[in-house]
N, C-alpha and C positions, 0 to 999 in steps of 0.2 A: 296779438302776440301771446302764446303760450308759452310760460318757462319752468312751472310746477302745476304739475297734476296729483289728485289725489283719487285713488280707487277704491272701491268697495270691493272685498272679496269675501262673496256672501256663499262661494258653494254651489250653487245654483247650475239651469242651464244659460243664465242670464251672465253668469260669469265669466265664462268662456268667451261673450262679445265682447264682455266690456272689456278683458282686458288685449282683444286684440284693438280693438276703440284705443283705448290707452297707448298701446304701442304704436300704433297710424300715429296718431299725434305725433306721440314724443318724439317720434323719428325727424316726422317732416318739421315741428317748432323744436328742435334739439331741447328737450325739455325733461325734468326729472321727476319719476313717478312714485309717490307715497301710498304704498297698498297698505287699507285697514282692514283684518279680518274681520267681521260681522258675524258672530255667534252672541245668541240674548237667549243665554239660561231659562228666563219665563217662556220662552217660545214651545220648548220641550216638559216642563215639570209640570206645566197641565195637563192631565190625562182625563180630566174630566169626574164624576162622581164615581168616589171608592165605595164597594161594598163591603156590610163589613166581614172581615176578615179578606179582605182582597187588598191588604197593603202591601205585600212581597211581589205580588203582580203587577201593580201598579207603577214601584220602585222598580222592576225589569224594566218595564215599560220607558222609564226614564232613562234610565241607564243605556237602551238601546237606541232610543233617538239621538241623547248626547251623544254617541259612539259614532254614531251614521252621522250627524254634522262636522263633527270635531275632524273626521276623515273627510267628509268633502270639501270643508275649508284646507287642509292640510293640502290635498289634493291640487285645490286652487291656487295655494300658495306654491306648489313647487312649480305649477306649470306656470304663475306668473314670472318667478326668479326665474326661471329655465328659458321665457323666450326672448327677458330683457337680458340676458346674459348673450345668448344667442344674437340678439341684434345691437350688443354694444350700448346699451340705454342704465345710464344711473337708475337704480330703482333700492329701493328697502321694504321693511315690511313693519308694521306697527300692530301687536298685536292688544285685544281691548282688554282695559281691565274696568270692568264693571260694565254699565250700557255703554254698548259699542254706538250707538248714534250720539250720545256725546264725547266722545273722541273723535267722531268722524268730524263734529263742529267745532271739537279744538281745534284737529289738523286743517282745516277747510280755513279757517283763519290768514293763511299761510301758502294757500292753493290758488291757480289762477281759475283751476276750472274741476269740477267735482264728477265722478264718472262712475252710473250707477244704474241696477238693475232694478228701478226702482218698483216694478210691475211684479219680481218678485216677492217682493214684501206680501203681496196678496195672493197670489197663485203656489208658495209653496214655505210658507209658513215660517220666515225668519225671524218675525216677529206674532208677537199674541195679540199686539194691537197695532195693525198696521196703518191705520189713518192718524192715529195719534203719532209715530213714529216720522211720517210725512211730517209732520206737523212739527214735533220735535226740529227738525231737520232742517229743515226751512227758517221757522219761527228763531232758533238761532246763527240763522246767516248763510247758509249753506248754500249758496248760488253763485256763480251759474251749476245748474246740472245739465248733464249730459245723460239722462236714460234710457240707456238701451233697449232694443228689446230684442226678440229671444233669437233672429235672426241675424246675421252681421249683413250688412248693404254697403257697397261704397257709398258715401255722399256728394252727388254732382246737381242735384236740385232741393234747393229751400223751400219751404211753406211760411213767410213770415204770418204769424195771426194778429190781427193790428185789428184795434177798434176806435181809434185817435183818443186812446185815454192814456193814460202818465205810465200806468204798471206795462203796457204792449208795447208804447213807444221808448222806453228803458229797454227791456228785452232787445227788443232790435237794436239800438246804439250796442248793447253791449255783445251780441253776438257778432256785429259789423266790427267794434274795435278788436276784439280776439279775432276775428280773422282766422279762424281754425282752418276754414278749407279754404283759399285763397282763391282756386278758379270755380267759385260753386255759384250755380246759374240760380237767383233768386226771383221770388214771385211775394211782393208783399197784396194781400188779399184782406181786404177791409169786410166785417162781417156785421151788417144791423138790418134787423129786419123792416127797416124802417129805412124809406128812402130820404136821404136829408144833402140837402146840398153844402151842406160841410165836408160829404164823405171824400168827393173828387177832392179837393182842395187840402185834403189831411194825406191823402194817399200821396199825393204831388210833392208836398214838404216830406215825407218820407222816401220817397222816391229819389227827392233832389239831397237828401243827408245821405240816401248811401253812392248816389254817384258824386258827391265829396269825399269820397273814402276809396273809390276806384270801379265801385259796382256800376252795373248796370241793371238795374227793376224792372219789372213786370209789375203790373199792378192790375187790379181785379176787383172790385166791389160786384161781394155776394149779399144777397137779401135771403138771409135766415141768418139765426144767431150762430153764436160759436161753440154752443154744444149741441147744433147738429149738424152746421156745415164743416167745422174743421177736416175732420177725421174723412168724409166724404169727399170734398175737395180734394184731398191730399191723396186719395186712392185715385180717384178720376184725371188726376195730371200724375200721376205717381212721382211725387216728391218724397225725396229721399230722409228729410229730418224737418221736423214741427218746430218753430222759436215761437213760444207761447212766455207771458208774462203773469204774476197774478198781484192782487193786492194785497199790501203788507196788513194795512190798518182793517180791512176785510177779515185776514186772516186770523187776527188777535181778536177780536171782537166776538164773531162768529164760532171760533174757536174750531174752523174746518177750512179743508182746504177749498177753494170755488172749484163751485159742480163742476165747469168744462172742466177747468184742472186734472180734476181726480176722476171725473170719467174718460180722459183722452188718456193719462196714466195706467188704468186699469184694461182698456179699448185697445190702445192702438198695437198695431204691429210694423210702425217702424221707428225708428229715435226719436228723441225729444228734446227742446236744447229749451232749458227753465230758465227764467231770469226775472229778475223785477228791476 
């Protein structure tokens, strides 16, 4: 069950899905939407090395990126008020003050479910350092996300990615209790290149947790790992949205997101539903 969503409105062409994403929800979980504008100052005031006497240039230079973000968030911001108005949906807008990704993990405190471009962050520069940003994101709580990508798609088919470890098997309980799309045809796919006779036996107990819940599973043990079958898998049965998990204690450690992670993030072209 969804009852509060939080959005990102980064500007982007990534924007435009999420917040039809946002509005599908809200509608079908009568649910109330918290849009965060996403503009980070550092994104725009590097220009890179000034020569010298080329500081009036350079300050153009900034001035005119500010200008052109500040106008696409604005943008964003009216066509998200305009289409929850339009379909009768509580919605507000929270605008950042100072780095907008911790505001986003204030609000997100408070959210049932996070709704995000997150692919943008890389392809068109809302941030200056966007794996750190992910990282940010996450690293303070920020899940489940939902990130879009640059396409909208109904959702009638899952990809769960399950490797029978704690972080894939969370992910899935908690996309199964939201229950976002209630009639969505699911396929949990075990990925290890290694054939081990625990795999059958993990997929089954997963299988049997979501037909406790009302589902009915597909289940699928592939032999290659899960950054290179995900995304492949998921084109070859064309499913609709990826439920990927990642490691918390990985994460802090490491101090990056896991490779499949942040290469299915930067990769894919259809949603992603994050969770740990």
């Amino acid at each position: 069950m969804i009852r509060t969503i939080l959005l990102g409105l980064g500007g982007t062409p990534f924007t435009d899905v999420a917040i039809e994403r946002a509005v599908e929800l809200a509608r079908q979980h009568k649910a109330i939407i918290t849009g965060v504008t996403v503009v980070n100052p550092s994104s725009y005031a590097n220009v890179g090395p000034v020569p010298v006497g080329g500081g009036a240039y350079a300050k153009r230079m900034r001035d005119h990126r500010r200008e052109e973000t500040e106008a696409a968030v604005a943008k964003a911001t009216d066509t998200f008020l305009a289409r929850c108005r339009t379909g009768g949906i509580p919605a507000r807008v929270e605008k950042e003050q100072g780095d907008p990704f911790s505001l986003m993990a204030q609000r997100a405190r408070f959210s049932d479910v996070t709704i995000f471009g997150l692919r943008s962050l890389f392809d068109y520069g809302i941030t200056a350092e966007p794996k750190a940003s992910l990282i940010n994101l996450v690293a303070q709580g920020v899940r489940p996300i939902i990130a879009v990508s640059e396409r909208f798609r109904p959702i009638r088919k899952a990809l769960i990615a399950f490797n029978g470890k704690m972080p894939s098997a969370k992910a899935m309980r908690r996309f199964i209790q939201l229950n976002p799309w209630p009639d969505i045809e699911l396929e949990i796919v075990h990925f290890n290149p290694q054939r081990l006779a625990e795999d059958e036996r993990d997929l089954q107990e997963a299988a049997e947790f979501c037909q406790a819940h009302g589902f009915t599973a597909k289940t699928t043990v592939r032999y290659d790992s899960p950054r290179e079958g995900i995304l492949a898998h998921a084109q070859e049965t064309d499913a609709d949205i990826i439920v990927m998990g990642n490691g918390m204690r990985r994460l802090l450690i490491r101090k990056v997101l896991g490779d499949t992670v942040l290469e299915t993030i930067q990769n894919a072209d259809r949603p992603l539903f994050l969770a740990q």
